[in-house]
VOBA-1610 file (N, C-alpha, C; in pm, whole numbers, padded with zeros to 5 digits, always signed):
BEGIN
Unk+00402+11879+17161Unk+00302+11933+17252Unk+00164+11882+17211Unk+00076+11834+17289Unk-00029+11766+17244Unk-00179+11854+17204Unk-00270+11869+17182Unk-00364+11956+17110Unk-00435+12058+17231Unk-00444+11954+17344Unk-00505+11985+17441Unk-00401+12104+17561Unk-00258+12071+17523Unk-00174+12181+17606Unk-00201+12278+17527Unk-00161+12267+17402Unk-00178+12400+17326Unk-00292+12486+17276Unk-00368+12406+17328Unk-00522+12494+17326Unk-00549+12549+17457Unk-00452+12519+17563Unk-00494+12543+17714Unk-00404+12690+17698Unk-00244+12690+17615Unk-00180+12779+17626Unk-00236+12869+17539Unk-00271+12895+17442Unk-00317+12994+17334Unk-00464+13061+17432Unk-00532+12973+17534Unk-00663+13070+17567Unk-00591+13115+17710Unk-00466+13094+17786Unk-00404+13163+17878Unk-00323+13279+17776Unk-00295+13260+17695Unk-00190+13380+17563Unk-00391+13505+17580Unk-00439+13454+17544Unk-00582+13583+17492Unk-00633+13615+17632Unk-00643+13559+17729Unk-00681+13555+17881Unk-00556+13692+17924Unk-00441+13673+17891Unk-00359+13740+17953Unk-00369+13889+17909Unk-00370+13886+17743Unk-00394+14025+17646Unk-00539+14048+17708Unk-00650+13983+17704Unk-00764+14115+17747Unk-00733+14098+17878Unk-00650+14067+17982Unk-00635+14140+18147Unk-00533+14289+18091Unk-00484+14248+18077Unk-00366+14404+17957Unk-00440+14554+17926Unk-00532+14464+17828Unk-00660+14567+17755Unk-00705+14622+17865Unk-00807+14517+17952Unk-00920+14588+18021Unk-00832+14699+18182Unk-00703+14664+18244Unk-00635+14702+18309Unk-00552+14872+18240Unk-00546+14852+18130Unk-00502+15028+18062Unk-00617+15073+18028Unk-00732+15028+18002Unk-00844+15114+17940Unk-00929+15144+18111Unk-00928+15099+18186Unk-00987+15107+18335Unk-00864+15179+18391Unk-00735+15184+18394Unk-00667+15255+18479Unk-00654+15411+18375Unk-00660+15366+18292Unk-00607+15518+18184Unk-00713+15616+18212Unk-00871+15544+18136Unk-00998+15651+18160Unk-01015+15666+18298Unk-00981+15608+18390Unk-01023+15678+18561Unk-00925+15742+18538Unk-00819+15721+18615Unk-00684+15864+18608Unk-00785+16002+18519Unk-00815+15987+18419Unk-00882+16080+18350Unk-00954+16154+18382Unk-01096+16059+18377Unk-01194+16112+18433Unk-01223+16136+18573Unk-01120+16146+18595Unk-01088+16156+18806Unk-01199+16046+18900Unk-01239+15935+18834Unk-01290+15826+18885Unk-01207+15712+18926Unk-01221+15707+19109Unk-01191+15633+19156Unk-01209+15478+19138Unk-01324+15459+19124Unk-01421+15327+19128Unk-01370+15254+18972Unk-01378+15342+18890Unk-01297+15290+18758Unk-01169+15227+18741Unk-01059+15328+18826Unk-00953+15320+18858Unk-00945+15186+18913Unk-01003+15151+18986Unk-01016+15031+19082Unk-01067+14897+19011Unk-01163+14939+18967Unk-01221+14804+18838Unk-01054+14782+18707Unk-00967+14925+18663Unk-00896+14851+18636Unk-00763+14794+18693Unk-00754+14828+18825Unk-00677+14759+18915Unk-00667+14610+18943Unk-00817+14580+18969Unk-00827+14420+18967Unk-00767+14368+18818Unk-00798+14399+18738Unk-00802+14382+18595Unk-00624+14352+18602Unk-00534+14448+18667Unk-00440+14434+18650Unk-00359+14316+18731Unk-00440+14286+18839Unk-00418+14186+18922Unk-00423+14051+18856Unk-00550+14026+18753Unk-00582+13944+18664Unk-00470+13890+18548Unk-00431+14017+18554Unk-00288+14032+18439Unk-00205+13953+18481Unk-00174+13967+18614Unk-00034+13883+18716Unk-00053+13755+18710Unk-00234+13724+18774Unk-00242+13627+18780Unk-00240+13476+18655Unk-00295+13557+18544Unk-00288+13496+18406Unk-00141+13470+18360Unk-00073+13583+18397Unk+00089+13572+18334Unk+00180+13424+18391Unk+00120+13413+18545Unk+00112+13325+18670Unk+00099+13186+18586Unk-00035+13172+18565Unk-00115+13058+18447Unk-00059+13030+18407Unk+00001+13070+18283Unk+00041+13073+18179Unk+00201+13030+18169Unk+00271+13069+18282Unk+00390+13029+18270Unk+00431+12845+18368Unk+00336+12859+18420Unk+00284+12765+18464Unk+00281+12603+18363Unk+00125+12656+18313Unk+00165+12561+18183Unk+00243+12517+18111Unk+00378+12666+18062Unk+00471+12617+17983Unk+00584+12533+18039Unk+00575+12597+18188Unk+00674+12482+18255Unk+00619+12333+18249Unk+00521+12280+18275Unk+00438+12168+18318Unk+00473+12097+18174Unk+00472+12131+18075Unk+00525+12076+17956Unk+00648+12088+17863Unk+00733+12195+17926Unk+00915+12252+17894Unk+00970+12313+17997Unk+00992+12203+18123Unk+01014+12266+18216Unk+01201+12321+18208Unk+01315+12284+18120Unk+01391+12327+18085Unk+01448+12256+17943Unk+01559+12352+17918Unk+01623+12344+17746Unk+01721+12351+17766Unk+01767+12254+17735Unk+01925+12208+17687Unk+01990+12200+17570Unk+02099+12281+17546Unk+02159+12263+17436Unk+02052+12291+17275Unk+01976+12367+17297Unk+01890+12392+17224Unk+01766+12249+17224Unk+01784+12145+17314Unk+01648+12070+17318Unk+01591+12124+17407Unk+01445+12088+17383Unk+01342+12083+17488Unk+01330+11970+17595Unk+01346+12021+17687Unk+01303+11888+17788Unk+01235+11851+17847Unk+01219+11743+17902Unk+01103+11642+17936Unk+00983+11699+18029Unk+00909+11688+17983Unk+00765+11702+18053Unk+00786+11615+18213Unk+00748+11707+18325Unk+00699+11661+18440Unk+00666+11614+18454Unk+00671+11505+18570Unk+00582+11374+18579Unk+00421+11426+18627Unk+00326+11390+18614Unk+00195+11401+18665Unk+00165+11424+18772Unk+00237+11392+18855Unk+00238+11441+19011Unk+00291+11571+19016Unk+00416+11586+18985Unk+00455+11726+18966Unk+00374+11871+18937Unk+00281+11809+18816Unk+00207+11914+18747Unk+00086+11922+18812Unk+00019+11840+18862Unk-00087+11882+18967Unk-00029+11961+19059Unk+00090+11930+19112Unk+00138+12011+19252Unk+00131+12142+19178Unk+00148+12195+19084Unk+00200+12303+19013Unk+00041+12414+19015Unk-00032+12295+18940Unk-00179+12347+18890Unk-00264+12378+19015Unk-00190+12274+19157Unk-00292+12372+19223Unk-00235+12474+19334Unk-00123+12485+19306Unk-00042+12595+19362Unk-00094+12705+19303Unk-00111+12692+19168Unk-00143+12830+19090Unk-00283+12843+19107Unk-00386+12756+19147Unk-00509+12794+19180Unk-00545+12836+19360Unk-00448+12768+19384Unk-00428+12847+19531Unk-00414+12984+19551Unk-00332+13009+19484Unk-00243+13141+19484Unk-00366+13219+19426Unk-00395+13187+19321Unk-00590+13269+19237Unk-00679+13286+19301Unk-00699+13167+19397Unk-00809+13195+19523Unk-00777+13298+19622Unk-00613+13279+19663Unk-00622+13392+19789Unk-00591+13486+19735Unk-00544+13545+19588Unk-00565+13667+19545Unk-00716+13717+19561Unk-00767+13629+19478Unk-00930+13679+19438Unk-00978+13729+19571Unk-00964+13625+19685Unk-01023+13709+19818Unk-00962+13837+19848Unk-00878+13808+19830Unk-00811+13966+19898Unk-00893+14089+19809Unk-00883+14009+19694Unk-00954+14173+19649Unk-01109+14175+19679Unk-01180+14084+19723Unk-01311+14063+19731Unk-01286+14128+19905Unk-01257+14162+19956Unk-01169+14215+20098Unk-01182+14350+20057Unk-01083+14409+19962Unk-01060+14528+19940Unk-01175+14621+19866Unk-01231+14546+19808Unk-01355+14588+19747Unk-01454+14630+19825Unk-01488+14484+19918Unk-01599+14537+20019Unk-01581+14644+20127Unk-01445+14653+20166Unk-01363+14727+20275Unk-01392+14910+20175Unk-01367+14897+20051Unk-01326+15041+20035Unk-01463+15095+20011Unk-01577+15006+19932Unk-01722+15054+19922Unk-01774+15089+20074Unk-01746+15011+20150Unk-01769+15026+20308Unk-01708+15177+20359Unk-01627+15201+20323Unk-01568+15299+20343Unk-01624+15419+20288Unk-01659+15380+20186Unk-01718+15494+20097Unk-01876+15551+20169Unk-01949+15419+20172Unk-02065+15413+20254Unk-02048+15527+20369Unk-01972+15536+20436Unk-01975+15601+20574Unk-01905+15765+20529Unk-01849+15758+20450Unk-01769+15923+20449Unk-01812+15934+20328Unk-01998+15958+20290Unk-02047+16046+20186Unk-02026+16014+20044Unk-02054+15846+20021Unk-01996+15809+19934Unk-01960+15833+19810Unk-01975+15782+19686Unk-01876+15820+19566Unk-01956+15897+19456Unk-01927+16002+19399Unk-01919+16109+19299Unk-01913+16002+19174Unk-02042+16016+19080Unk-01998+15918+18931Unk-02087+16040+18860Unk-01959+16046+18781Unk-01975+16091+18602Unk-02086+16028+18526Unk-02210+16001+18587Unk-02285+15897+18490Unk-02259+15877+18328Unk-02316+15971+18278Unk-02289+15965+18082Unk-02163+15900+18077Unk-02034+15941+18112Unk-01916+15901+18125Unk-01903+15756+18160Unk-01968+15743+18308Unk-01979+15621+18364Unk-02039+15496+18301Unk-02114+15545+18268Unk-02253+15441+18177Unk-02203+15339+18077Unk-02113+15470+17965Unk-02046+15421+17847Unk-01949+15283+17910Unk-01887+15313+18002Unk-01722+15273+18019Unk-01795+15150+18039Unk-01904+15126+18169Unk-01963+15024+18220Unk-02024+14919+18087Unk-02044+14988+18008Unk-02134+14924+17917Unk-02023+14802+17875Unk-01926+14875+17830Unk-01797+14821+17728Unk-01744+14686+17853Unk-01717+14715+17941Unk-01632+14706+18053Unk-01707+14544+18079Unk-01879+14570+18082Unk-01951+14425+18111Unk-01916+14326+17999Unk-01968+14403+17881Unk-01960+14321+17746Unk-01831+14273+17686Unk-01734+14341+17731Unk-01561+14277+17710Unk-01523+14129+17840Unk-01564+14180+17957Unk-01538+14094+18062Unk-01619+13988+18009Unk-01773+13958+17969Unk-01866+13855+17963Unk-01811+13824+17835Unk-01781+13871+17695Unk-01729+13794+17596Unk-01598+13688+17637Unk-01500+13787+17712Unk-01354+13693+17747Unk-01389+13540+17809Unk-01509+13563+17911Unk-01556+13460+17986Unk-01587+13335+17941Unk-01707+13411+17845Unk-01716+13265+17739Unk-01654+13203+17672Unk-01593+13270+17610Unk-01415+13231+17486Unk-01382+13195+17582Unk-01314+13207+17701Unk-01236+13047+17786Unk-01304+12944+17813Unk-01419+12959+17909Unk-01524+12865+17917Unk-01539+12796+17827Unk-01589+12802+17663Unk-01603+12745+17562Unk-01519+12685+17534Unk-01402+12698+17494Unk-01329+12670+17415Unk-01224+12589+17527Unk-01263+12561+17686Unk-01163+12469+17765Unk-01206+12346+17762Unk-01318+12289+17657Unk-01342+12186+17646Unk-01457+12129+17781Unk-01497+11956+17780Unk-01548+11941+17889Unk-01453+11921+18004Unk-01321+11889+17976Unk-01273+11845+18131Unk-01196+11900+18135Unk-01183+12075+18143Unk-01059+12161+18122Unk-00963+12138+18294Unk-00905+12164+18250Unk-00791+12149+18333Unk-00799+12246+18485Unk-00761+12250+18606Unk-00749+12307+18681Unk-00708+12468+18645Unk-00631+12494+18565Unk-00593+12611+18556Unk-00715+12681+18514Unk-00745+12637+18407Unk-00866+12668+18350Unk-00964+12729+18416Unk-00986+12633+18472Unk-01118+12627+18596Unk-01104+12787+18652Unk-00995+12790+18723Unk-00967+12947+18785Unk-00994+13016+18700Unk-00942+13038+18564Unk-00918+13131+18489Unk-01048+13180+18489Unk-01162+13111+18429Unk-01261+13084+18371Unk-01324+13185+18498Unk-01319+13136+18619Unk-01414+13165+18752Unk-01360+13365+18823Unk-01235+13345+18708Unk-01178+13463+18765Unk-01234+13599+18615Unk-01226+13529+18523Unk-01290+13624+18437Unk-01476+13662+18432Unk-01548+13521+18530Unk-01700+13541+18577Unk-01675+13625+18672Unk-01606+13640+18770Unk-01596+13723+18933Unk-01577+13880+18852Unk-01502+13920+18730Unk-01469+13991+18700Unk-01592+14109+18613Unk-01644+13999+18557Unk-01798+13990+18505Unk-01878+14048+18612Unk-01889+13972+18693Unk-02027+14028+18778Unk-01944+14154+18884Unk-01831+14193+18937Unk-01821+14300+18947Unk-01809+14392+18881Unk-01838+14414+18762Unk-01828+14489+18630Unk-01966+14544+18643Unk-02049+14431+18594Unk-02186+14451+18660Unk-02308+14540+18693Unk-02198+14473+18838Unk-02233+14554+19003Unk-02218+14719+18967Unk-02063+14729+18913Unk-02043+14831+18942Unk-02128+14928+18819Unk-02201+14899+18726Unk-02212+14939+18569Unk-02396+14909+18658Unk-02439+14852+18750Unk-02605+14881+18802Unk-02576+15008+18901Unk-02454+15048+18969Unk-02437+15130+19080Unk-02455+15250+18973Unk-02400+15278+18855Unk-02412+15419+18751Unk-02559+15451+18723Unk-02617+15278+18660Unk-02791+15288+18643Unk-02835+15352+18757Unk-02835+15281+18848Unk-02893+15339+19042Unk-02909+15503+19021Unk-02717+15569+19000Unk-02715+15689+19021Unk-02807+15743+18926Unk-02767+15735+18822Unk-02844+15815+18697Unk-03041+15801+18753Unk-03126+15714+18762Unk-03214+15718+18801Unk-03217+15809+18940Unk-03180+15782+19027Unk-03200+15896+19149Unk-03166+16036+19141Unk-03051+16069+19016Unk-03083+16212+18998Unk-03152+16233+18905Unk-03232+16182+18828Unk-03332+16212+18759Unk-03447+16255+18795Unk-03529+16170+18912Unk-03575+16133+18992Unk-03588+16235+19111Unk-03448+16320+19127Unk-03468+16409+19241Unk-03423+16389+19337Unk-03367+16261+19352Unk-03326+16226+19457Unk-03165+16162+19417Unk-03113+16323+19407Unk-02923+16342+19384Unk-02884+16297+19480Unk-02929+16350+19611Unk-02849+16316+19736Unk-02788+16181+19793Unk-02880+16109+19719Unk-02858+15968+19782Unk-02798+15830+19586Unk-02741+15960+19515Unk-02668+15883+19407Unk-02528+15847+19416Unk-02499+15918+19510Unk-02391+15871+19571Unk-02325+15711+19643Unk-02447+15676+19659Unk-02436+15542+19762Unk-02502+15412+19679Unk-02547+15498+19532Unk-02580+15357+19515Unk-02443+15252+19447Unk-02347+15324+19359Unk-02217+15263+19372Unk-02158+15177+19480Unk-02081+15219+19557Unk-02045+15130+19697Unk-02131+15015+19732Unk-02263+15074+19709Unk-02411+14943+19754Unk-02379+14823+19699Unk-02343+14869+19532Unk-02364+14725+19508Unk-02218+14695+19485Unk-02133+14753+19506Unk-01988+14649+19515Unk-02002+14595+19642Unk-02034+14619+19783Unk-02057+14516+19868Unk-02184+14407+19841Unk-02228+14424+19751Unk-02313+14370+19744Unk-02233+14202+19638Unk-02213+14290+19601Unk-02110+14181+19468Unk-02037+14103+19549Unk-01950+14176+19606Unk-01839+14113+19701Unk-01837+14022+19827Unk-01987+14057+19905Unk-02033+13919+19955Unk-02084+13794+19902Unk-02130+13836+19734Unk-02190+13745+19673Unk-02068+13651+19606Unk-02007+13718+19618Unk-01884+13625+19534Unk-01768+13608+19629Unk-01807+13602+19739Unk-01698+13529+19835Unk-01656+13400+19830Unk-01810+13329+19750Unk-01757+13191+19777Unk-01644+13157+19687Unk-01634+13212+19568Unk-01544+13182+19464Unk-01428+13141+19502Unk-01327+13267+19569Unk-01210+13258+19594Unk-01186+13085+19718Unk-01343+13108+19814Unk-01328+12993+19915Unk-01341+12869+19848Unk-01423+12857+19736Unk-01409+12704+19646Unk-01259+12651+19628Unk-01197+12754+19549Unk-01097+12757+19485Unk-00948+12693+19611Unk-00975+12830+19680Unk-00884+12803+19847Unk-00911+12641+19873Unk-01086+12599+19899Unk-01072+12487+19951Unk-01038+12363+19888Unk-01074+12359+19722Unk-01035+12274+19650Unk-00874+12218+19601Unk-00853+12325+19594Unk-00661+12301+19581Unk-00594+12266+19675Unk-00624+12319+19809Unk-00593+12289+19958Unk-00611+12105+19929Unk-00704+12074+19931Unk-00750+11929+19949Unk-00661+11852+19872Unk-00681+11883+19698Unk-00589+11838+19637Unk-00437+11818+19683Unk-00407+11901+19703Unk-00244+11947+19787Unk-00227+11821+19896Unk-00328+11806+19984Unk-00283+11765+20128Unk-00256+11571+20082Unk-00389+11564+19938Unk-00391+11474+19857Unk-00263+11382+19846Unk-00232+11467+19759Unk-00072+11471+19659Unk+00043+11457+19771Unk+00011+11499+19881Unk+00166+11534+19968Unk+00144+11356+20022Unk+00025+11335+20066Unk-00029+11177+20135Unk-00020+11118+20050Unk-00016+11106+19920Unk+00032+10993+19819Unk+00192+10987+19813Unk+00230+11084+19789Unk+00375+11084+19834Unk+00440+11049+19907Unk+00401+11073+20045Unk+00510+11005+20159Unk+00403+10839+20137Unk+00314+10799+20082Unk+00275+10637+20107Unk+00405+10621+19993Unk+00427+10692+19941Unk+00547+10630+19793Unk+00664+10603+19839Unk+00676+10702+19935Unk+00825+10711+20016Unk+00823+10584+20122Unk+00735+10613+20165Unk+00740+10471+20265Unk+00757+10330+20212Unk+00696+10293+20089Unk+00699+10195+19975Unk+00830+10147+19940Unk+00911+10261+19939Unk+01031+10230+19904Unk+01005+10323+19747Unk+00930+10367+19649Unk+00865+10377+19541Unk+00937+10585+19538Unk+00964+10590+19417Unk+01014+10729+19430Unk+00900+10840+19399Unk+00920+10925+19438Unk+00816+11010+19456Unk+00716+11108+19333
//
């Protein structure tokens, strides 16, 4: 295995454990603290989990795609493994939208039926941890994928920033509250949560659409080099 797979697999191996972490410590303390919005921050988190596990097995195929007789066998041809890498960034993009969908859809929701109840002190803490775990993971992939990291990467990387800045969002919506009931103005601490997850969630639409449109292209790429191979007479 060459330095560069196995440095791609070991930061999808730590990518996958903090989606794990941040998905039981966000689903455990909401369930708890009867916070929805938490609950939900570690929902994505858990989505992240799928999607990394996704990554990750990915890679190991692209370089042991089966074992025989106790050998390892042959690495995929290069064509293969792009088809692979951007299947799996496909699949990352139209996840990521969907939840950038569900996000804006349920803050929207919230907006209109009296929006959301936050535990600030409670809230504050979780948010604090919640930014500074998401923005450490970010950099440790980023950093360490080198300059010409690989497609997978790329997602990973863009999916642990998206994760980041709705962390954020949601960790300025607690600041918001806490200032307006300080302030006197309880009534309207309600809304500053929801505010800024739509706020996040239009801002980071483009992500998932980069991702959608870049792999798409690649794809249509790869399929048009292919049938010119087939036509060639040249195997695919």
């Amino acid at each position: 295995m060459s330095c560069e797979y196995a440095k791609e697999r070991n930061l999808l191996k730590f990518s996958t454990f903090a989606c794990f972490c941040f998905a039981a410590l966000g689903i455990g303390l909401g369930i708890w603290a009867g916070s929805m919005v938490i609950v939900f921050d570690g929902a994505y988190s858990l989505v992240g989990l799928a999607l990394s596990l996704m990554a990750l097995a990915a890679s190991v195929y692209i370089r042991n795609p089966s074992a025989k007789n106790g050998k390892k066998g042959k690495s995929v041809s290069a064509q293969k493994a792009a088809v692979i890498e951007s299947l799996v960034v496909l699949v990352k993009g139209l996840t990521v939208a969907v939840v950038c969908l569900i996000s804006f859809a349920s803050a929207l929701d919230a907006m209109f039926t009296g929006g959301r109840e936050v535990n600030a002190g409670f809230a504050l803490v979780f948010g604090i941890v919640n930014v500074a775990g998401c923005l450490a993971t970010y950099a440790v992939v980023r950093k360490h994928s080198g300059k010409r990291p690989s497609d997978i990467l790329k997602a990973e990387s863009s999916q642990w920033l998206m994760d980041t800045v709705i962390s954020a969002a949601v960790l300025v919506g607690f600041l918001a509250a806490t200032v307006l009931m300080m302030t006197g103005y309880g009534e309207y601490a309600v809304y500053a949560d929801p505010m800024m997850v739509i706020l996040a969630s239009v801002y980071f639409a483009t992500v998932p659409v980069k991702l959608i449109g870049e792999s798409s292209k690649k794809l249509m790429s790869l399929y048009q080099e292919s049938n010119n191979k087939i036509r060639r007479g040249v195997p695919a």
